[in-house]
N, C-alpha and C positions, 0 to 999 in steps of 0.2 A: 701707849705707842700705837700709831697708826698701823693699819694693813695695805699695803700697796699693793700693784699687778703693772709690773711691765711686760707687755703683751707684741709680736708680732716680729719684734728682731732680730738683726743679726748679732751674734753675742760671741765675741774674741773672747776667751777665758784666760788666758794666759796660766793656765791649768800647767800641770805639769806635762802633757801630752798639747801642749798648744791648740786643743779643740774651738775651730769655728761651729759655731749653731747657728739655728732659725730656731726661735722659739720664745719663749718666757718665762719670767723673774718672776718670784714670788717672796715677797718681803714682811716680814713679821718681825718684832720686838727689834725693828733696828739691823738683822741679822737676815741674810737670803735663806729662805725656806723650802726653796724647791725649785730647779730650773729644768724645763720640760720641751718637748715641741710644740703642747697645743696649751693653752691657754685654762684653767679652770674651768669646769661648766656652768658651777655655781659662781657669778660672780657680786653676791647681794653683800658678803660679809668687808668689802674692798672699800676703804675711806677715799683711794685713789687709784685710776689707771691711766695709764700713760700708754700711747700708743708710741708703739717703737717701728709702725710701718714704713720699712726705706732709711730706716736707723742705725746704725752701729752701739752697740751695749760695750763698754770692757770698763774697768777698773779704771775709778781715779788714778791719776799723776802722783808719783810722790817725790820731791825733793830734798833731796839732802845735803844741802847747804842752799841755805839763806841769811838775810841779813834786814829782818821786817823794819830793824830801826833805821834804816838807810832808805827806804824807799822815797824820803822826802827832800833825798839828797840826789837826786836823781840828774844828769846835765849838767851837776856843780861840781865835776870833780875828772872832765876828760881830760885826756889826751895826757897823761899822765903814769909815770911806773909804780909801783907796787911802792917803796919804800916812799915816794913824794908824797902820791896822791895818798897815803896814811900819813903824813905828817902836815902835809901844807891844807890837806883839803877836809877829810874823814875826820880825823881825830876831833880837830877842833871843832866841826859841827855834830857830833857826839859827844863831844863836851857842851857843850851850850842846850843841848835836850833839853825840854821841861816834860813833865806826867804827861801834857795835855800836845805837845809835838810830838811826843812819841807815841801815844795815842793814836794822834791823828797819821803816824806813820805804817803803821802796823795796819791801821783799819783799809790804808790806800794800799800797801799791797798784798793783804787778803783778799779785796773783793778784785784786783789784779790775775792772784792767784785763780781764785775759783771761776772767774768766769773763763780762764786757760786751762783750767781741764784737773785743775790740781785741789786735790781733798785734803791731802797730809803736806806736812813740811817740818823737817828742822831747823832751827833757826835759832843762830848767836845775836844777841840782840847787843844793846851798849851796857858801859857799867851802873849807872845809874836806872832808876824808874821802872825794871823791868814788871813793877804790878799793872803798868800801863798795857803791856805788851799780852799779858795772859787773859787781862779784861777784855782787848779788844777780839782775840781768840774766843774764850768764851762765850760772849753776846755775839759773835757772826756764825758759831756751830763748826764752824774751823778744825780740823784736825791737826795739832801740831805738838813736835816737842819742843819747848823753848829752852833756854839756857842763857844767864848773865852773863853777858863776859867778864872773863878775871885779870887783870891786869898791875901786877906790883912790882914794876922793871920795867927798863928801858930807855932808850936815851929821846930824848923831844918829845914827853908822854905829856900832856895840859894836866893842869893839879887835879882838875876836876876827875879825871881818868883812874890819877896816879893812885892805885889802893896800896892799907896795910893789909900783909897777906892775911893772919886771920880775921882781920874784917871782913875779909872777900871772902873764904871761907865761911862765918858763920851768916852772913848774909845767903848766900848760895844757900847753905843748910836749911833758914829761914824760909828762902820758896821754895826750897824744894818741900820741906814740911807743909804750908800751904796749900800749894798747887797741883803736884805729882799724883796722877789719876783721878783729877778733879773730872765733873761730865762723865762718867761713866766709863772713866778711861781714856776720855777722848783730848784731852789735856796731862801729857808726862814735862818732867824736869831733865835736863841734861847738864851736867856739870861743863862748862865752856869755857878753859882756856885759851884767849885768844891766839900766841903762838910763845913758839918756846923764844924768842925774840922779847916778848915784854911779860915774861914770865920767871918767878928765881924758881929753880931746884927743889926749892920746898916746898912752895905752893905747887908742883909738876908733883912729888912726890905724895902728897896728901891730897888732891886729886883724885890719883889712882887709886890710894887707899878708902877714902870714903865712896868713891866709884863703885868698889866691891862689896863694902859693907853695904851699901844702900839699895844696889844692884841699879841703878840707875848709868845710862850713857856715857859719855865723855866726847864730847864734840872740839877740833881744833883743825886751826890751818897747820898745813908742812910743806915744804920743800915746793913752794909757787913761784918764788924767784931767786936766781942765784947772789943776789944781793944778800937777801935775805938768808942762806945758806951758807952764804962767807960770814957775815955774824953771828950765826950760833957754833960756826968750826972754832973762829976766834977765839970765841969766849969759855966755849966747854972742849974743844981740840976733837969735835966729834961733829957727822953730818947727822941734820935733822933726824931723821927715823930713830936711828941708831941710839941720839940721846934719848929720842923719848921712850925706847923701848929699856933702857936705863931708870926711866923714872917710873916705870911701869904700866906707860901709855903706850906698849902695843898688844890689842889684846880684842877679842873679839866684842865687846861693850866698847872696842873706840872707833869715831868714825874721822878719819881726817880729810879736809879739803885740798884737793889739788893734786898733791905728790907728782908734781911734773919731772924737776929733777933728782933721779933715784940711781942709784949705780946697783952691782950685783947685788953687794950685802943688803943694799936696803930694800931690795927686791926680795928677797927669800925671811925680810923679816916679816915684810908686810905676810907671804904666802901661808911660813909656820906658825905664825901668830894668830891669825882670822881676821886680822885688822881689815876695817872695811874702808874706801876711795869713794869721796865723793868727788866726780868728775863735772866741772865746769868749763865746757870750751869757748862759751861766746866770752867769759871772764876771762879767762886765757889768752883770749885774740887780742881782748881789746885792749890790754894790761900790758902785751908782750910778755907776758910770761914763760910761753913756750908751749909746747904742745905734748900731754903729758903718754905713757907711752902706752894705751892704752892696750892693746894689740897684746903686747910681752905680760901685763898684766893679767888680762883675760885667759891667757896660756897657763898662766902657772898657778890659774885656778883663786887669785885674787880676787875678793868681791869688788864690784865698781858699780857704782850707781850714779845719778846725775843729780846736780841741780843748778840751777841761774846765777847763785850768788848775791849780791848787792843789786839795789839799780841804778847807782851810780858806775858799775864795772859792767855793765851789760849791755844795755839801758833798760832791757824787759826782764820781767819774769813768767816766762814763756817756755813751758815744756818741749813743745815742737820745732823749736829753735834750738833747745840744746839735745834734740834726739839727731835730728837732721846735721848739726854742725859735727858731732862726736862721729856718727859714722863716716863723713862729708872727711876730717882731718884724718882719721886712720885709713882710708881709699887712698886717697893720696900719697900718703908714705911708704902703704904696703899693696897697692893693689884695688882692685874693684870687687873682689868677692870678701873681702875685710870688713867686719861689723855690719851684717846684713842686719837688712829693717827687724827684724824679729828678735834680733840681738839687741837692740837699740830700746825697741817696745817693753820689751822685758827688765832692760835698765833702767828704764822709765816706771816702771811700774812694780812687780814683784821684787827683783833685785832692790830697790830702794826698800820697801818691806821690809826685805830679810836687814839688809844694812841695821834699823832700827827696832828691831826685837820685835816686829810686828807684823811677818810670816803668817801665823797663825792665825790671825786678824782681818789682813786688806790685804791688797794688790795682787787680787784673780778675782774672779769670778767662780766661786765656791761655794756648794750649801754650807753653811753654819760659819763663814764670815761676813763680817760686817759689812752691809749696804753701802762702801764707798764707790760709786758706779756714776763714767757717765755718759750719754748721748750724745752721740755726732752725726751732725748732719752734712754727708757730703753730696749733695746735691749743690754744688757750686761749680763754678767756672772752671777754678783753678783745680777742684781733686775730680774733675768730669774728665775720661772714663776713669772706673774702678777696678784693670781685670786683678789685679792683689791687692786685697787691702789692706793689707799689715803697709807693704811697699807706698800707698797710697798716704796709709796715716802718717806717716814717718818723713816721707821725701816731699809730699803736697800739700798737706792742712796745716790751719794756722788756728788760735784760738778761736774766728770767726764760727768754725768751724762745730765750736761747743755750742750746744743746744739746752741741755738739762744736768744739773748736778745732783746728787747725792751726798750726803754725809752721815752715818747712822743710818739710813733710812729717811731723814728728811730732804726736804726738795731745798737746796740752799740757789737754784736759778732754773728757770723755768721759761725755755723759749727765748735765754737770751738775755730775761732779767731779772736782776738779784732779788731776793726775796729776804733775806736778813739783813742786808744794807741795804742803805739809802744812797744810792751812786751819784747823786747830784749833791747828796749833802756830805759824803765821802771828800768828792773833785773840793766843793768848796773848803770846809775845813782844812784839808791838806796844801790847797794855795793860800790862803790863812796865814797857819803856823810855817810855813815855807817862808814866807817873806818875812815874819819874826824870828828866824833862825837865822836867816839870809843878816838882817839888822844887824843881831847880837854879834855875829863873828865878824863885823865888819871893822 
């Protein structure tokens, strides 16, 4: 492993005391070794330095919900609600997948990901091919947890979709035996339920049960649209939360997506549970979902973290777009002093950490966690002047914005260009397999 020196910036830690510096990174075995004001005197033992003069330093983006099989569905699925655009658009081009579309899906928005500021991501991928989806993780240095989606119910599911439950079960088990702490840890498994909507009871139940045995995550949507929430009353005579905390999916190893509409009780399950919210608002908006309540949840001490979503429900996957819209929709509802920039950077960042068992690890700027760090350079138009820069990163910059990433310690972009992908041969491939996806579902 290389020995790094990022030397000369300013360095947002998202520390537990939110400490701004001037100074510098010192990176050894993958892991920060020492952060200081001045620079080392010796600098002969450094394989690299990076001047960070007029730079921003803080911690990769972490996202907690994504959807890397979808990125090549991206524009093929507007203007459409939650229960359509999964049946008339989604599904069926998730059925039609092959190894090498969904390859080529993952790899587009990875390096999507990483040149927007983002190191880590959870991500429900489709039910089939997911060895595509950890491959393409793997060879670009990628930090993520992946997870199959599980799918054995439902009404309008394409065959291809439609699993026996322990098939999907022992499949799951399969990568997860594979995969889980593959790279040095930099590759985990997360058990992914798609939603209790095309899911039976038993697979929900045995879930939760290998969830604890294995100690691994459990990733799923809840409560995004009230369509979707008058079918699972229907069918089980119980609101979202509520059943799954029945099946034993509310718990601090779960993360769910959305939870826009929530009444009391499923407000206090979420709080005594530990269950964690991944919050999507530009997938919200554009879904009509609704606007989830974020504000009530932050209050009663609910984890909430962010992430983009699909890129057919977005259309990016763009951190600064869903830091900006999340505090942008709680102003609105409650006020202007409601989810300040800092509150926002922190859900962006640490909070998404803790969300996924990985506190300890990333998201701050910490001796003896992992070198997921990146470079902003706001010398630009749009974030010129700087007097807060927390307020600056949050309300002004765009991925443009990103300059240098980190993953472990290695340089995964550098000035802006990728350095484990190939971005021209990324764009191509994925216009490619786009227009053979495009074909088969036609």
């Amino acid at each position: 492993m290389t020995k790094l020196l990022i030397r000369n910036a300013t360095i947002i830690t998202l520390d537990p005391q939110n400490r701004i510096l001037q100074g510098s990174v010192v990176i050894e075995q993958g892991r920060i070794s020492a952060i200081s004001p001045h620079p080392p005197q010796d600098l002969s033992g450094f394989s690299e330095i990076i001047d960070g003069y007029g730079r921003v330093l803080l911690p990769g983006f972490v996202q907690t919900h994504i959807h890397l099989c979808q990125t090549l569905f991206r524009g093929a699925a507007d203007d459409l609600a939650l229960i359509d655009w999964l049946k008339q658009r989604v599904w069926p081009m998730e059925a039609a997948h092959t190894p090498e579309s969904l390859y080529a899906s993952a790899r587009l928005g990875i390096a999507e990901l990483i040149k927007g500021g983002t190191t880590c991501a959870l991500t429900m991928e489709t039910v089939n091919h997911t060895e595509a989806v950890f491959r393409a993780v793997e060879e670009s240095g990628f930090r993520a947890t992946v997870g199959k989606c599980m799918m054995d119910a439902g009404a309008d599911v394409p065959a291809a979709l439609n699993e026996i439950t322990d098939e999907s079960l022992a499949e799951s088990l399969a990568l997860l035996s594979r995969w889980h702490g593959r790279a040095n840890g930099r590759i985990r498994y997360c058990f992914a339920p798609r939603f209790a909507v095309s899911c039976t009871h038993t697979l929900l139940e045995r879930v939760a049960q290998l969830s604890r045995e294995h100690g691994v995550l459990v990733h799923t949507h809840a409560s995004e649209n009230r369509d979707e929430i008058a079918i699972v009353e229907q069918a089980t005579g119980k609101r979202n939360i509520a059943y799954l905390r029945d099946t034993g999916l509310a718990a601090p190893h779960v993360v769910l997506a959305h939870c826009i509409h929530l009444n009391e009780e499923e407000l206090e399950i979420l709080s005594t549970s530990g269950t964690h919210v991944s919050h999507c608002p530009s997938s919200n908006l554009k879904l009509a979902s609704g606007i989830a309540p974020v504000k009530e949840m932050l209050a009663r001490g609910i984890s909430v973290s962010l992430g983009a979503d699909g890129a057919p429900c977005n259309n990016r996957l763009d951190m600064f777009t869903e830091m900006r819209t999340a505090a942008l929709l709680q102003k609105v509802l409650h006020g202007p002093e409601t989810l300040p920039a800092l509150t926002a950077l922190r859900m962006a960042t640490i909070d998404g950490a803790r969300a996924l068992g990985l506190e300890p690890e990333i998201g701050s700027v910490e001796v003896g966690k992992r070198a997921d760090l990146i470079l902003l350079n706001l010398d630009h138009l749009h974030t010129t002047p700087q007097p807060d820069l927390i307020g600056t990163i949050v309300y002004a910059a765009e991925t443009s914005n990103v300059e240098t990433v980190l993953i472990d310690g290695q340089i995964l972009l550098r000035e802006g260009s990728l350095l484990t992908l190939d971005e021209t041969e990324v764009i191509a491939d994925a216009k490619f397999q786009a227009q053979k996806l495009k074909e088969a579902v036609q």
